[in-house]
C-alpha atoms as one frame of an Amber mdcrd trajectory, in Angstrom:
protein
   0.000   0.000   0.000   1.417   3.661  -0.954   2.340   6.030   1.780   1.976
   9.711   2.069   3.163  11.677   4.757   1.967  15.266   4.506   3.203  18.578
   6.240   1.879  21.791   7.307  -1.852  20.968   7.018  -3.847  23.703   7.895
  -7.094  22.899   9.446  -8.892  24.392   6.366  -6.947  22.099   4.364  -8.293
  18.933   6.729 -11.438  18.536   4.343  -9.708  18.531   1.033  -7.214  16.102
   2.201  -9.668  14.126   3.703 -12.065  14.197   0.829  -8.740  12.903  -1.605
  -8.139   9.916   1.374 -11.774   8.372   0.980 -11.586   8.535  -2.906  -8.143
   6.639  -2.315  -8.490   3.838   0.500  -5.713   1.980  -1.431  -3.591   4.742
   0.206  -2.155   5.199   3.651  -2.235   9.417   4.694  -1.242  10.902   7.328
  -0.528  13.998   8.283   1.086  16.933  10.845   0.396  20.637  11.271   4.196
  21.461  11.577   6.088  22.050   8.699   9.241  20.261   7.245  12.519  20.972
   8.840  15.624  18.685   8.845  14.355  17.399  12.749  10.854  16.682  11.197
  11.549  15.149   8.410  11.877  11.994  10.803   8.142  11.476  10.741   8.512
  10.329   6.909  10.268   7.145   8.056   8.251   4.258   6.764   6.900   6.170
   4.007   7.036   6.830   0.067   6.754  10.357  -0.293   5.855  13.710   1.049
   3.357  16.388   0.449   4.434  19.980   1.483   3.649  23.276   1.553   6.074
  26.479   0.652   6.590  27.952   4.066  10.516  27.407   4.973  13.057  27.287
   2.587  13.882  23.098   1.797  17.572  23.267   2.226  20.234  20.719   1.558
  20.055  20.148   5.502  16.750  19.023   4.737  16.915  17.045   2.016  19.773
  15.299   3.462  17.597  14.334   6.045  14.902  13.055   3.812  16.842  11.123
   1.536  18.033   8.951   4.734  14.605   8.473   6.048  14.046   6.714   2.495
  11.886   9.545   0.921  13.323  10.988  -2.900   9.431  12.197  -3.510   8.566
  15.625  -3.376   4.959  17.260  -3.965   3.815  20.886  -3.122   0.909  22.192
  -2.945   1.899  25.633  -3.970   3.553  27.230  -7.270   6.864  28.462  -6.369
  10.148  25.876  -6.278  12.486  28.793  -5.660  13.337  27.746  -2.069  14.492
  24.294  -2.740  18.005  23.465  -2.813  18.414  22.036  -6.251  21.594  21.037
  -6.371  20.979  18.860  -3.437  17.706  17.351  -5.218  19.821  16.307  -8.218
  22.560  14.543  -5.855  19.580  13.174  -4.146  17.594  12.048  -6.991  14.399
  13.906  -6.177  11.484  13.858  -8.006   9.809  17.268  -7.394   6.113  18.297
  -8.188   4.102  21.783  -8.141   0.990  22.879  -8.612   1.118  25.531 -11.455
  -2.599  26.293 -11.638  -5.262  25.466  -9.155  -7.078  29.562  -9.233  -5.908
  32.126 -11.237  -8.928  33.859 -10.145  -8.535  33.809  -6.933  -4.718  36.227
  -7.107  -6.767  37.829 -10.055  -9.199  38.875  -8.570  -7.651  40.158  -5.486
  -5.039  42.019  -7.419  -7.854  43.774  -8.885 -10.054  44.379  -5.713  -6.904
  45.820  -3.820  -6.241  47.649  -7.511  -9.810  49.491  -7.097  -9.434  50.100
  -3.280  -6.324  52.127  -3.610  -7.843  53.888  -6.766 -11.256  54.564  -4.428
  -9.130  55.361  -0.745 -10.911  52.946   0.713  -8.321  52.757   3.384  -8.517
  56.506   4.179 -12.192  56.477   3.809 -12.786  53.550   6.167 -10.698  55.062
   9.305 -12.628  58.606   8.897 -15.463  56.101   9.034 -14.085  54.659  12.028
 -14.028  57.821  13.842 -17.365  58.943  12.982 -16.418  61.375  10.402 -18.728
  60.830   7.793 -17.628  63.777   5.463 -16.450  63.077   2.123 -14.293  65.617
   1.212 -10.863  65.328   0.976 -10.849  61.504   0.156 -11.876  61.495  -3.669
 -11.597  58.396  -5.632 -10.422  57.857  -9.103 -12.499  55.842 -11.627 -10.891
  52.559 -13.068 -12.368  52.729 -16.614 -10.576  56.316 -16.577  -7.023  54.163
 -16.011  -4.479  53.066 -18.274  -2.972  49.807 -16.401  -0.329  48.434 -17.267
  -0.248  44.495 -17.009   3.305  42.502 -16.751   3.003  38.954 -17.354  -0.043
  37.304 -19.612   0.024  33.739 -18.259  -3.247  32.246 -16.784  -3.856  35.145
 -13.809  -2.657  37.959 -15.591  -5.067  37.461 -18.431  -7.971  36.328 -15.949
  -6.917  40.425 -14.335  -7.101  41.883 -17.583 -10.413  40.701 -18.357 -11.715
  41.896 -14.913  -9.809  45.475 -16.055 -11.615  45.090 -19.217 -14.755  45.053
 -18.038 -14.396  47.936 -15.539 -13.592  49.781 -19.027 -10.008  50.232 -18.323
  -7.551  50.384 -21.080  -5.043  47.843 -20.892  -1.325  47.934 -22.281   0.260
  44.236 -21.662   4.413  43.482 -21.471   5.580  39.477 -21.945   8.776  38.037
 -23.055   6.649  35.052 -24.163   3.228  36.567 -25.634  -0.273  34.959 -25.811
  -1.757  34.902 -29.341  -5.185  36.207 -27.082  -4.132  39.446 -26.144  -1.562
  39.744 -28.974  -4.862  39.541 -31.656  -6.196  42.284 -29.284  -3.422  44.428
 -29.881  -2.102  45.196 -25.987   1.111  44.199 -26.185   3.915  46.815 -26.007
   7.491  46.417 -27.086   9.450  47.412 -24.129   8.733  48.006 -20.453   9.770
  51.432 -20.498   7.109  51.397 -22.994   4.558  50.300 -20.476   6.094  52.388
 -17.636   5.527  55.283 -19.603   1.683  54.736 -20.487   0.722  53.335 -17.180
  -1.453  55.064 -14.977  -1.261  51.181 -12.234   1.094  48.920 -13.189   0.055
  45.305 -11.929   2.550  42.380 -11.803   1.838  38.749 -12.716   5.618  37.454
 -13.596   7.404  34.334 -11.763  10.067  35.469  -8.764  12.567  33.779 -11.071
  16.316  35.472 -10.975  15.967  37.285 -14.125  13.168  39.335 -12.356  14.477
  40.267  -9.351  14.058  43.915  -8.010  12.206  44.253 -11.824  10.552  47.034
  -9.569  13.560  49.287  -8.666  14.661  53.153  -8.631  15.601  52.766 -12.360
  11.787  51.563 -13.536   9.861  53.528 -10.978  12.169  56.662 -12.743  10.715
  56.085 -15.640   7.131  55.478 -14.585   4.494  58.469 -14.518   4.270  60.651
 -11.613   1.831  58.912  -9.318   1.660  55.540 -10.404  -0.105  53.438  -8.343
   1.902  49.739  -7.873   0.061  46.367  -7.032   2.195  43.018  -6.466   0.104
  40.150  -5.716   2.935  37.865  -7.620   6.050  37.586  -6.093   7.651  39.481
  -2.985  11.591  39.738  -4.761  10.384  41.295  -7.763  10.015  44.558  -5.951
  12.912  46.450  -4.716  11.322  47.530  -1.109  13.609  49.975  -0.378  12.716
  51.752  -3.788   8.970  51.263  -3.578   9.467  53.604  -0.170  11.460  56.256
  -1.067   8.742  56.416  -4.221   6.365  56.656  -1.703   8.303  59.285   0.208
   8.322  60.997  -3.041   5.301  61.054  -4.220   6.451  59.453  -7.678   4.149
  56.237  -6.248   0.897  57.471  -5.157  -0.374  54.152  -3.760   1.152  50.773
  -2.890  -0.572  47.074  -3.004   1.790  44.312  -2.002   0.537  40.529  -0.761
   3.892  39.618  -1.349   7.015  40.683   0.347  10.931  39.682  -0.462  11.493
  38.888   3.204   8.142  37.472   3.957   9.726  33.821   5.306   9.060  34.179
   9.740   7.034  37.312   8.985   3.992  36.589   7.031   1.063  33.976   8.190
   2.569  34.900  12.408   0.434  36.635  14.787   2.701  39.700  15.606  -0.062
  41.520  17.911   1.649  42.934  20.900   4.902  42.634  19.481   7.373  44.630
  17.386   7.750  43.356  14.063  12.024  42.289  13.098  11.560  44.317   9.652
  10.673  47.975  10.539  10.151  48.427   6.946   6.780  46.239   6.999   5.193
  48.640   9.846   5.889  51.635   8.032   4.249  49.970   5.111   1.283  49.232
   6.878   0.798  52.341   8.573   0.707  54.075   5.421  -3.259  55.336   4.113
  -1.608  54.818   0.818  -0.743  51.055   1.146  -2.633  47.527   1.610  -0.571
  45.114   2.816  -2.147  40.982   2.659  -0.247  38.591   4.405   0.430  36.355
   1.108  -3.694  35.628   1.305  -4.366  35.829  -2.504  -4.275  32.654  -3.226
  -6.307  31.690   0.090  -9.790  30.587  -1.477 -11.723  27.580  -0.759 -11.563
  26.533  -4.221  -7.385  26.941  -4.667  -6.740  25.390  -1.493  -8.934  22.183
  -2.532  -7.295  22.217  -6.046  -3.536  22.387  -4.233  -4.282  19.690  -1.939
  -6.022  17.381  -4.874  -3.276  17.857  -7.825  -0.337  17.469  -5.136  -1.615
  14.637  -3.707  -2.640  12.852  -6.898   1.025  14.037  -8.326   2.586  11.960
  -4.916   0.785   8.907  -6.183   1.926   9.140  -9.432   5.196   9.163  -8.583
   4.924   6.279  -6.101   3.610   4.258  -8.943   6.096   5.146 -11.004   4.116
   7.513 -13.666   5.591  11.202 -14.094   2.600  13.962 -13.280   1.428  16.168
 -15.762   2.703  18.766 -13.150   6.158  17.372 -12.579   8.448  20.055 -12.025
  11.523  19.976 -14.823  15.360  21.220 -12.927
């Protein structure tokens, strides 16, 4: 009988997985809340794979201590493979699944609500609320259909955000190094991303965290961005240069911020931090801003995606215990 030993299970993930283990009583599952480390990777022992989640980084420490409990089988239930060790999972033989697409509504359609929030001061608006004030004036909103917005990346959620653009009446000018024949035959594609930083009134990222776009979002872009761009990142916390994004802030060059994703986000994000000082000052002047949202890496957190990452992982662990390669196999 195959065994899967999964880590990190939320208790909102307890019905999916549990739904998957009745559908599969040839199976053996079980399961712990903490997440893999080089000490608990000890529970595996005795089994044939693991399912995990993209929390801590899986370091050769780690693997190390994997590969001598027996286990060379590696599923997550998220997107991103950029915290593995690699070149340990080659020595180690590692097979190494992802799940590429389980909602691109769900980060498309946040990207999109926290776009329109900033554009409509909803954070302003709210606190005046708060304190009884109940005058509009000076906490105007702008209209999206009067916004040019600029989308990077055209892969399943950013064309799933354009559509949602699209029918607020926005006008939409698109950058990809790999472009969809889609929005190409719609003529939004742009040559150049100075070309987009130059037209865009919100520029919106949907690009991997991959090394080639690191800091994408830096003093040199935001230069040549208009004056008062507004910024949402609902993709990936290193492609924006924090440091930059502030003193735009400072500036005024950024009028408004969206971020669910933050380069040093590992031990900060998905941690109750009430009472106590946060270790990055930079995140608490970010969130005391009126100009900034800040989500805790929640866009993805929808009943739906959470089912579909538990499902396709877990299904991908069984294919490689019986020896078939998953359609979501991860290539390195």
């Amino acid at each position: 009988m195959a065994k899967i030993f999964a880590y990190g299970i939320r208790d909102d993930e307890i019905p999916s997985l549990n739904g998957w283990k009745e559908e599969h009583p040839e199976v053996t599952v079980d399961y712990t809340q903490e997440l893999l480390d080089p000490e608990t990777a000890k529970l595996a022992e005795g089994y044939d794979a693991v399912n995990v989640y993209q929390q801590l980084d899986y370091t050769r420490e780690t693997l190390t201590a994997l590969h001598e409990v027996g286990i060379n089988k590696m599923s997550l239930r998220n997107v991103g493979t950029d915290n593995i060790d690699m070149d340990a999972a080659r020595e180690f033989g590692f097979q190494i699944s992802n799940v590429p697409v389980y909602s691109p509504n769900a980060i498309a359609e946040h990207s999109m609500i926290q776009m329109s929030r900033l554009l409509r001061r909803t954070k302003a608006l709210d606190a005046k609320i708060a304190r009884h004030d109940l005058r509009w004036a000076p906490t105007i909103g702008r209209e999206m259909r009067m916004q040019t917005i600029g989308i990077i990346g055209t892969g399943h959620i950013g064309r799933v955000a354009m559509k949602i653009a699209q029918g607020f009446g926005a006008k939409i000018v698109a950058y990809d190094l790999y472009k969809n024949d889609e929005v190409e035959a719609q003529g939004l594609y742009v040559d150049t991303l100075d070309e987009l930083y130059a037209q865009a009134d919100v520029i919106s990222l949907y690009v991997p965290g991959v090394p080639a776009n690191d800091h994408m979002i830096n003093a040199d872009s935001i230069a040549k961005m208009k004056d008062g761009v507004v910024i949402v990142n609902c993709s990936r916390g290193n492609l924006v240069d924090t440091d930059a994004v502030i003193a735009g802030l400072d500036s005024g060059k950024i009028s408004d911020f969206a971020m669910d994703v933050y380069e040093d986000e590992v031990g900060l994000f998905n941690e109750d931090w009430e009472g106590k000082e946060f270790p990055d000052a930079r995140i608490a002047d970010l969130i005391s801003r009126e100009n900034v949202l800040v989500t805790p890496h929640t866009a993805f957190y929808t009943t739906k995606a959470v089912y579909e990452m538990v499902t396709q992982s877990m299904s991908a662990s069984l294919d490689f215990i019986n020896g078939v390669t998953p359609s979501i196999a991860v290539e390195y």
